[in-house]
N, C-alpha and C positions, 0 to 999 in steps of 0.2 A: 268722304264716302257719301253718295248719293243718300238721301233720307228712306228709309223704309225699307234699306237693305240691311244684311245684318253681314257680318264676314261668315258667316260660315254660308249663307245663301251664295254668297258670289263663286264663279270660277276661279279657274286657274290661272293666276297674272293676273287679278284684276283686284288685287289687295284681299285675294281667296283666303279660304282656311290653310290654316296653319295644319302642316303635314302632321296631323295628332297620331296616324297609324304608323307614322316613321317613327317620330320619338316615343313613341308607347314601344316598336320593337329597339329602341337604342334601351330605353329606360330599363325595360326587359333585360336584353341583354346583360346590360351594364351591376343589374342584382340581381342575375345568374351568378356572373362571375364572382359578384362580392362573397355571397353564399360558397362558391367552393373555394374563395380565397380562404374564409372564414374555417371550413372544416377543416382545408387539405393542409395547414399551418399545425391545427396540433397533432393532425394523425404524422405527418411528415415529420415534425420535432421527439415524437415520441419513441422514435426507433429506438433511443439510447435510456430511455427510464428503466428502472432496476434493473438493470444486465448487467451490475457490476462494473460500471467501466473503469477499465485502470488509470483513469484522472480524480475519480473519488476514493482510490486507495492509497492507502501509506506507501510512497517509493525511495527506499533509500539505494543510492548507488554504491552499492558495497558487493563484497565477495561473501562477508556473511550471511546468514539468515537470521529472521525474526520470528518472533511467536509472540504476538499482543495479543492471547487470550485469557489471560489472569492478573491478578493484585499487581505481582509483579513484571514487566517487560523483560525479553530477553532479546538485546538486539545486536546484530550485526556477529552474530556467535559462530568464533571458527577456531581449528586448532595451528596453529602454524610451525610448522614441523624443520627440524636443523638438521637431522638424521634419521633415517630409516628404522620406524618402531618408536619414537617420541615427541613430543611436541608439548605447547605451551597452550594452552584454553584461555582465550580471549572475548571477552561479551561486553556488554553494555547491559548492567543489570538499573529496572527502574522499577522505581516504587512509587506505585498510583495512589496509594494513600496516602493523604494529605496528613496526617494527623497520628500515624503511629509506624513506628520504623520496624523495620523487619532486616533478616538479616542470612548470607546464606550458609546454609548447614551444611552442604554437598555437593559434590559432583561426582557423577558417579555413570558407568558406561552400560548402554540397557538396548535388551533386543538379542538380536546376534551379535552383541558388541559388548558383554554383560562381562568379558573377561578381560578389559581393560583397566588398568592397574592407573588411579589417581590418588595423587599428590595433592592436598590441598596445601595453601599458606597465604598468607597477605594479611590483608583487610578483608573483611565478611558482612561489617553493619552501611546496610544501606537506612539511609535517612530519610523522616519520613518526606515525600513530596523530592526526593532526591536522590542520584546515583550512585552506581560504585560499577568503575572502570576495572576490570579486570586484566586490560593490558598494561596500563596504569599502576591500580593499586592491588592487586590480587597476585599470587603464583599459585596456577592451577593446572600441574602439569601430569599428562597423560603417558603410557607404554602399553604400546599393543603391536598384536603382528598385523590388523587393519589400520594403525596409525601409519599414514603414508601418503604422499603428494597426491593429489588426484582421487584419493579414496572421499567417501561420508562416512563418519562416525556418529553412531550415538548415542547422544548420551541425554544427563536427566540430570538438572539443577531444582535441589531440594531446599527449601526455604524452611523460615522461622516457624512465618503466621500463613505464609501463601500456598496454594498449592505445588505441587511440581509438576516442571513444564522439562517435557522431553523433546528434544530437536536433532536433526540429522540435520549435523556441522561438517562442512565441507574440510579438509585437512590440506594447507597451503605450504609451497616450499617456501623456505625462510628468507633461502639466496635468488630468488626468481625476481624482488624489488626490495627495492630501498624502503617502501611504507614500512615491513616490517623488520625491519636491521636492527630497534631499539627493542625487543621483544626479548626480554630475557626468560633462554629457553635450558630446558633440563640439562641437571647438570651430568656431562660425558655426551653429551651431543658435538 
């Protein structure tokens, strides 16, 4: 370069300035865009925060229903019925206390369903930090005129130390699968 010129002095083509009003609008541009990468990333991910999504809740695939609102769980509870007007009470009872067992005192039919006629028997102490299978180790068997395939029932499992959790148990036919074939259900069904 000649002495006593400087680049930004010279023309165009002739070892000129550097296009500084181009890359000032590339530069520009370029954190524009960072900037609404930057925002549009959490507003765009946020759709899904506290709306409950059904991947943060409990999903078990069953025909029963659950109720994890107390000491103790009540899950997958349904009655599985052999004949019109009976059936067998089926749960998965859990005890969230770690350190003292509880045990269940009842089952009993509540609501418009207050007139259903239960049978307790089995096993009743759940342990603490542990369960008690009701199709398993339990006979808790129901008769009602709303005991029937297709009907809800319900009813209200009373504990020791915990509260009682009432749930509308769906009423399943016995002979519809084989899951329940080993369900021993009331007796004259």
């Amino acid at each position: 370069m000649p002495s006593g010129r400087s680049r930004t002095a010279a023309g165009p083509g002739v070892g000129g300035p550097w296009p500084t009003t181009r890359l000032a609008g590339v530069n520009a541009r370029r954190r524009l865009a960072a900037v609404v990468l930057a925002l549009a990333v959490p507003v765009l991910s946020s759709c899904t925060v506290n709306f409950g999504e059904q991947t943060d809740q409990p999903y078990n695939p069953s025909a029963g229903v659950d109720d994890r609102t107390g000491e103790v769980d009540v899950l997958n509870a349904l009655v599985v019925s052999g004949a019109k007007g009976s059936g067998t009470v089926i749960a998965t009872l859990v005890n969230n206390n770690q350190t003292k067992s509880d045990s269940l005192r009842g089952v009993s039919g509540a609501g418009s369903d207050s007139s259903v006629k239960v049978t307790p028997g089995g096993k009743t102490t759940i342990p603490p930090g542990g369960l008690l299978n009701l199709a398993n180790d339990g006979r808790v068997f129901v008769r009602g005129a709303r005991v029937v395939p297709g009907n809800f029932v319900s009813l209200t499992f009373t504990f020791q130390r915990a509260r009682a959790i009432t749930v509308d148990v769906p009423v399943l036919n016995a002979n519809s699968s084989t899951i329940y074939s080993g369900v021993t259900l009331p007796p004259g069904t």
